[in-house]
C-alpha positions as CSV (number, residue, x, y, z in Angstrom):
1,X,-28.3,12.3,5.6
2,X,-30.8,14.8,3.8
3,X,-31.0,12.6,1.5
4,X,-30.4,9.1,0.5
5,X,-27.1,8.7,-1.5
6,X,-28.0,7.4,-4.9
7,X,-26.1,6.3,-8.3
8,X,-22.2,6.0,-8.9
9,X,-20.4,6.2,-6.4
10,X,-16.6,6.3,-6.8
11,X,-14.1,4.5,-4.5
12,X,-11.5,7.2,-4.9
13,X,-8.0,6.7,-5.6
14,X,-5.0,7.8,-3.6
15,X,-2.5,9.8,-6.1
16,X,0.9,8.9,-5.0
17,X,4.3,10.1,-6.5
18,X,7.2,8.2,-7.9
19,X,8.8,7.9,-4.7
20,X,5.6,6.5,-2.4
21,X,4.8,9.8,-1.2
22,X,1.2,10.7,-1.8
23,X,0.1,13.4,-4.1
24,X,-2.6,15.9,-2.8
25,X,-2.0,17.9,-6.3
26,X,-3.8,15.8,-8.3
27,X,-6.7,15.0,-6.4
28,X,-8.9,18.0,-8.3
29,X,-8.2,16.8,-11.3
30,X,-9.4,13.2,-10.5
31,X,-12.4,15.1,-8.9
32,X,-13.2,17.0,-11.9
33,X,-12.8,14.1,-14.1
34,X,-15.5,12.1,-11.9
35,X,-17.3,15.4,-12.2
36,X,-17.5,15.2,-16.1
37,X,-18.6,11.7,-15.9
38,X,-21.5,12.2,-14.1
39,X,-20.5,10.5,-10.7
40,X,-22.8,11.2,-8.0
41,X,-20.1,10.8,-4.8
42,X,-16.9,9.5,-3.4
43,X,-15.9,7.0,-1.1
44,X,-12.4,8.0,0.2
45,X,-9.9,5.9,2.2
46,X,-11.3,2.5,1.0
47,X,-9.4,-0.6,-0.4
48,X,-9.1,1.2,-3.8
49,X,-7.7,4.0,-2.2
50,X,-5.3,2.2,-0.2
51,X,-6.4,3.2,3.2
52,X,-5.2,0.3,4.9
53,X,-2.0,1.1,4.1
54,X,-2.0,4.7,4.9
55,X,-0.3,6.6,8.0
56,X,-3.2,8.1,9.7
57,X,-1.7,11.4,9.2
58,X,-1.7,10.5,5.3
59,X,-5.5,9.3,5.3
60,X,-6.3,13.1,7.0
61,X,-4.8,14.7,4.4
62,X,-6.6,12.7,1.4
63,X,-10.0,13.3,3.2
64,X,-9.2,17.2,3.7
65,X,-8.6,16.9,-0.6
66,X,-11.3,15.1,-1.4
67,X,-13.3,17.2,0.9
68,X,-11.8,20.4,-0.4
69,X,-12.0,19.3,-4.3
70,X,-15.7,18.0,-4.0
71,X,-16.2,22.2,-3.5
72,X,-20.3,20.7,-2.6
73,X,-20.3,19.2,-5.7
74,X,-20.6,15.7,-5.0
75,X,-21.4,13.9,-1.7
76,X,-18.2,12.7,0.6
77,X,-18.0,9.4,2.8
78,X,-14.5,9.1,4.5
79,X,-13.4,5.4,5.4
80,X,-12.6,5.6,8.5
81,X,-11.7,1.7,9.6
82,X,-8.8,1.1,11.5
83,X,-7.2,-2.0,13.6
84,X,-7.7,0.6,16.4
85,X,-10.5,1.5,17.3
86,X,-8.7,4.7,18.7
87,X,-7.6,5.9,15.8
88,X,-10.9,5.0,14.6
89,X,-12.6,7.5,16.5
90,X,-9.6,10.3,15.5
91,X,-10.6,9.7,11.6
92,X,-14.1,10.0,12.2
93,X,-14.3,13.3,14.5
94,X,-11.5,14.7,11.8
95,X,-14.1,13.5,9.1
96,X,-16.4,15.5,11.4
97,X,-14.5,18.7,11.5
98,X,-13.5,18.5,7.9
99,X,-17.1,19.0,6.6
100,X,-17.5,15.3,5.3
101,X,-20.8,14.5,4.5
102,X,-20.6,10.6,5.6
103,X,-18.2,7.9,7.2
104,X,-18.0,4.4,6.9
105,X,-15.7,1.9,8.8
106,X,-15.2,-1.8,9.0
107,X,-14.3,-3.5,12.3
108,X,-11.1,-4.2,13.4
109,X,-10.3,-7.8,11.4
110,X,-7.3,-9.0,13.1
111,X,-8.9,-10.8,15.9
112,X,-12.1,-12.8,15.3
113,X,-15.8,-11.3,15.7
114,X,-18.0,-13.3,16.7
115,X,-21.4,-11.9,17.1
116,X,-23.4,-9.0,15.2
117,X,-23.3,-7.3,18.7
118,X,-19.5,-7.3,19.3
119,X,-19.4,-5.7,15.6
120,X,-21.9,-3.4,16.6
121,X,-20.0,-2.6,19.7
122,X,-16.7,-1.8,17.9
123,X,-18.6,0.4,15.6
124,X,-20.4,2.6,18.2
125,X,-17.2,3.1,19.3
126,X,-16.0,4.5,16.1
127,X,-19.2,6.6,15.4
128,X,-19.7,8.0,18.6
129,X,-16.6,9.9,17.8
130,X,-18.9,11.8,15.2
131,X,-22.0,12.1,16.5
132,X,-24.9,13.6,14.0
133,X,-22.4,12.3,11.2
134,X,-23.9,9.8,9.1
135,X,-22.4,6.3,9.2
136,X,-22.2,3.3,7.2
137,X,-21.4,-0.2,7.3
138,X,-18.4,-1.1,5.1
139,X,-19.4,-4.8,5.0
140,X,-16.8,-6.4,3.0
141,X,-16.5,-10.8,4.0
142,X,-14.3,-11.8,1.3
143,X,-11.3,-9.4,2.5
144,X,-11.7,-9.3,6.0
145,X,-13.4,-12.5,6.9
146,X,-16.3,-10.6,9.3
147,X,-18.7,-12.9,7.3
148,X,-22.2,-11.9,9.4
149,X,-25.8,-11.7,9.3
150,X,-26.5,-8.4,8.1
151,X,-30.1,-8.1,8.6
152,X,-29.6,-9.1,12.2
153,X,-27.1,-6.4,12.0
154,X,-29.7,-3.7,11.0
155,X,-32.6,-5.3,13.6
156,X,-30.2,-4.6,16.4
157,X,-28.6,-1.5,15.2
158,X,-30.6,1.3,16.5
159,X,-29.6,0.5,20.7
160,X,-26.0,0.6,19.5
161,X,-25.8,3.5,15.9
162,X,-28.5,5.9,16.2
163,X,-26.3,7.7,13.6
164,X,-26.8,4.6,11.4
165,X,-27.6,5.4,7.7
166,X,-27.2,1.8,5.8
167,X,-24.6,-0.5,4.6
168,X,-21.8,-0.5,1.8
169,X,-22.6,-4.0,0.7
170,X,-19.6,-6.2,-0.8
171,X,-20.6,-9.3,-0.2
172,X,-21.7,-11.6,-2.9
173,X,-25.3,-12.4,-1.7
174,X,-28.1,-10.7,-3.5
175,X,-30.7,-12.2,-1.4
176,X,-29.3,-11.0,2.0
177,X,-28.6,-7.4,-0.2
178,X,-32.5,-7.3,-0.9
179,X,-33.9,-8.5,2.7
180,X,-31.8,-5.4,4.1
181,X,-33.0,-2.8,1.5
182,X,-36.6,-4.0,2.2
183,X,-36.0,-4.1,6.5
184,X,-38.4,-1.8,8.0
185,X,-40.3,-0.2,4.6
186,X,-36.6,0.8,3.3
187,X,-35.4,2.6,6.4
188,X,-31.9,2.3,5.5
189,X,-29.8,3.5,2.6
190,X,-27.8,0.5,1.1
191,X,-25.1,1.0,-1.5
192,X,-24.2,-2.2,-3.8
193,X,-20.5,-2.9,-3.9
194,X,-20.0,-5.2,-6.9
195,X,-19.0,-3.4,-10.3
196,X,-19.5,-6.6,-12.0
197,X,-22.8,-7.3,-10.7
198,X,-24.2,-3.4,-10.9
199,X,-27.2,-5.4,-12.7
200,X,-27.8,-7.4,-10.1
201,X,-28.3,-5.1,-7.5
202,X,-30.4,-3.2,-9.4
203,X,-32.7,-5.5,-10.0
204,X,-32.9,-5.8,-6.0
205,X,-33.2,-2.5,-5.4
206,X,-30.3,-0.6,-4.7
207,X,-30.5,2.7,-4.3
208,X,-26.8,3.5,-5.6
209,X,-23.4,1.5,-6.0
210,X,-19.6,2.4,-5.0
211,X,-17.4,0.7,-6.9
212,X,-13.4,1.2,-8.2
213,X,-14.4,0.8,-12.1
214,X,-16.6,4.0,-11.6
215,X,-13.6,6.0,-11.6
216,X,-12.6,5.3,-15.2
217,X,-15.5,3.3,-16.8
218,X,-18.5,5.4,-15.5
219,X,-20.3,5.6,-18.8
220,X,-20.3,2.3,-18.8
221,X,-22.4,1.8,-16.0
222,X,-24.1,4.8,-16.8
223,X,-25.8,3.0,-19.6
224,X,-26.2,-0.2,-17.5
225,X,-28.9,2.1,-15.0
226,X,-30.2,3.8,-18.1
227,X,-31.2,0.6,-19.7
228,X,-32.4,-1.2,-16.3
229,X,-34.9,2.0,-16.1
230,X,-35.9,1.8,-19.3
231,X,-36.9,-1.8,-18.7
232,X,-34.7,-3.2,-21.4
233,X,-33.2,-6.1,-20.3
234,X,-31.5,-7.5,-22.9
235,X,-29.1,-4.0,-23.0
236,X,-28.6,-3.6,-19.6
237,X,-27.2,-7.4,-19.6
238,X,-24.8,-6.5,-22.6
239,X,-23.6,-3.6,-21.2
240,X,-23.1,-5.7,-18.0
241,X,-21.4,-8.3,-19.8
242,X,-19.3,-6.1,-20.9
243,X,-18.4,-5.0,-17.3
244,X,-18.0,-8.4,-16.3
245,X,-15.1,-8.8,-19.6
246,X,-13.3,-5.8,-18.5
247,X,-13.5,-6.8,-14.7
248,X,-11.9,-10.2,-15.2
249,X,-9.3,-8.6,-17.1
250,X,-8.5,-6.1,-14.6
251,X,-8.2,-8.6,-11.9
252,X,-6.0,-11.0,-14.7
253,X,-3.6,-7.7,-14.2
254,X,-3.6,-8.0,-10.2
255,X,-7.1,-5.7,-9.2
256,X,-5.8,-2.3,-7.9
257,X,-2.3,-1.8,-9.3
258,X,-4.0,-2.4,-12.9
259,X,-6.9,0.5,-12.0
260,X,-3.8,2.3,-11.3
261,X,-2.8,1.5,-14.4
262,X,-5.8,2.9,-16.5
263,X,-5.8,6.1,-14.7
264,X,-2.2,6.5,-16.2
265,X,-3.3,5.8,-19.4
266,X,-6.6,7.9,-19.7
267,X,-3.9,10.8,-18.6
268,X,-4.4,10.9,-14.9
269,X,-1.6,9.4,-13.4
270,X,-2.1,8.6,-10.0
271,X,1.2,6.5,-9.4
272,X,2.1,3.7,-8.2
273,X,0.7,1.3,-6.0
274,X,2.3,0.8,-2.2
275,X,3.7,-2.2,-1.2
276,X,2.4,-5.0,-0.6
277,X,0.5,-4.4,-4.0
278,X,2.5,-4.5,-6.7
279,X,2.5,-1.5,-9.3
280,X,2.6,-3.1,-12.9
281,X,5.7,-2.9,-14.7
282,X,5.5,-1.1,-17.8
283,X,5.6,-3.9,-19.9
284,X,2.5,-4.9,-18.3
285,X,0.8,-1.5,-18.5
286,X,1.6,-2.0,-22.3
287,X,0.5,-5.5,-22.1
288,X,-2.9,-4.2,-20.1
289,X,-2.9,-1.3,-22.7
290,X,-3.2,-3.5,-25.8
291,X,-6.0,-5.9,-24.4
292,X,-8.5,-3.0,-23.3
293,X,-8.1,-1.9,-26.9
294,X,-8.9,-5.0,-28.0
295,X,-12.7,-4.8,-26.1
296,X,-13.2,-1.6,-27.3
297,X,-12.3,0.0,-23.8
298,X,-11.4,3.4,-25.0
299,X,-14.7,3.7,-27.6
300,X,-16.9,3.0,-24.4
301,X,-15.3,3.9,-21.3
302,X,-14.4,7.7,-20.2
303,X,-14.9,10.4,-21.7
């Protein structure tokens, strides 16, 4: 890329109507929103947004939105992971075509991968589909179980991903995260995954995080960076904890379908979650409602 991706980066959500269908209508508004909040890209076509469960021909149209709403106004990276590594390749050269500014792809997790070079293998595969297109690493252990040595990744990369730019980094190991930001003078552009740990990361270096929280909570973590640059500790941990409060009760309502949830009730509905997540019941969305009052979500949260 021109440049190395830096500061919030939200994993974008899927809008989908009552009936399942997705919603392409209210992608702009989500954009604008993110916009407003001063979120510096998107990451579309990941977990948050459901891509696993996506037709292929419903993950193309997202991507064109996204594409299409972002207008240049903040950077794109299409997820283009697939348990074929054909239809791989068909995501990433429509990523291509679409004007994305990035892609990003996990293996294919059903069968087991054994060795940094068979993972490297699959994803030439997928990136040699969009060549000049920068790529990234979705690196993500503790949901598909491709639990490898990432800086052995990046040593051997360059024979395999000359399109390589870094690694969205979801695993829980700071150490690791650090060693690969520091490879090779800082050669490689590496995005923190963990909302809850934003701090953390930081305080190893990263150059930017993408996270689901972003999407409604970005203030939040807005003041988390502020602080950490402003070398005051003790706010960037209370605005962390904070983080770390609302993140355990989001994943006490189930993880996605409750993110779901908070889009609905900061007035941008994005529907329901698809099967096999379970959307919340509204009970629970009042239930979910009541307790974010209660830590002061909607004083602190979006604007």
């Amino acid at each position: 890329m021109k440049k190395p991706l830096n500061g919030l980066i939200a994993s974008a959500f899927t809008p989908m109507r009552e009936d399942g269908s997705i919603n392409r209508d209210m992608v702009r508004p989500i954009v604008d929103h993110l916009v407003n909040n001063k979120i510096a890209g998107l990451y579309v076509c990941g977990s948050n947004g459901e891509g696993p469960s996506l037709a292929i021909e419903e993950r193309m149209i997202m991507a064109e939105a996204y594409v299409a709403a972002s207008s240049g106004r903040l950077p794109v990276i299409i997820q283009v992971g697939h348990s074929s590594l054909i239809e791989a390749g068909n995501l990433a050269a429509h990523a291509k075509i679409i004007g994305a500014d990035a892609i990003a792809a996990s293996p294919p997790a059903f069968f087991p991968l054994r060795s940094v070079e068979l993972l490297l293998e699959c994803l030439m595969k997928i990136s040699a589909s969009a060549p000049g297109l920068p790529f990234f690493y979705y690196h993500i252990p503790q949901i598909n179980g491709v639990n490898l040595d990432m800086l052995e990744f990046l040593r051997k990369s360059a024979y395999f991903i000359p399109d390589l730019s870094g690694i969205i980094y979801r695993g829980l190991w700071i150490h690791e995260f650090q060693a690969c930001l520091e490879f090779q003078g800082g050669r490689f552009n590496m995005l923190f995954g963990g909302d809850e740990m934003l701090a953390s990361g930081l305080t190893a270096g990263a150059h930017g995080a993408v996270g689901c929280t972003f999407n409604f909570a970005a203030p939040l973590y807005n003041r988390v960076i502020s602080a950490f640059r402003a070398k005051d500790l003790e706010e960037t941990r209370r605005w962390q904890s904070i983080s770390i409060t609302m993140v355990r009760l989001l994943t006490h309502f189930r993880g996605q379908p409750a993110f779901k949830g908070v889009m609905k009730l900061i007035d941008l509905d994005c529907g329901p979650s698809r099967l096999p997540l379970e959307t919340l019941a509204p009970k629970e969305l009042d239930s979910l409602k009541l307790k974010l009052g209660e830590i002061g979500f909607f004083q602190w949260a979006t604007k």
